[in-house]
N, C-alpha and C positions, 0 to 999 in steps of 0.2 A: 835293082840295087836298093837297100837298105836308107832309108834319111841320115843316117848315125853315118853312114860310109862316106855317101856322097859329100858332105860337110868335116868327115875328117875328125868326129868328136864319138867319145863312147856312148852306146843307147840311150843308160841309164840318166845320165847326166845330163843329154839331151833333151829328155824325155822331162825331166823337174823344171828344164829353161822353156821347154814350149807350153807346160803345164802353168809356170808363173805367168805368162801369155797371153792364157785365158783358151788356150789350144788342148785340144784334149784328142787324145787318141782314140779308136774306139777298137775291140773286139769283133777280127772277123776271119771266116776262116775262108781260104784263099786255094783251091787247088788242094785240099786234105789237112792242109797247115791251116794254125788257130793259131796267130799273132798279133800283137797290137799296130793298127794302121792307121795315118791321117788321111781320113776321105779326100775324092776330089773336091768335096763342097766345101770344105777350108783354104784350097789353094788363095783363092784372092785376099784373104786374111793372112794368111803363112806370108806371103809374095809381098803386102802391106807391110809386115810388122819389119822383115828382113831388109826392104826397101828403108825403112825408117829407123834402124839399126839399133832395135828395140830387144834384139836376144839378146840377152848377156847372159853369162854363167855367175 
C-alpha cells in the first residue's frame, strides 16, 4: 500500500508536507517499477515527526 493511501491524502500533496519535513523521498525501482519511495531508514523520523503532529498541509 501506497503512504498517500494509507493516510487518506493525494501523493502529490503528501509529498510537499513530508518534503516541508525535511523528509525526502528517494528513486527506486521496486520489482520493474521506478517510483518515488520513503526508505526504511526514515521510519524513526517519519514515526517522530507524526508522533509530534508536525505534518500539516
Amino acid at each position: 500500500m501506497k503512504a498517500a493511501e494509507a493516510v487518506g491524502i493525494e501523493a502529490r500533496p503528501l509529498g510537499r508536507m513530508m518534503k516541508a519535513a525535511g523528509l525526502q523521498a528517494k528513486n527506486t525501482t521496486r520489482n520493474g517499477v521506478t517510483d518515488r519511495y520513503y526508505l526504511f531508514d526514515l521510519k524513526e523520523q517519519i514515526e517522530g515527526i507524526l508522533a509530534a503532529g508536525d505534518l500539516e498541509e
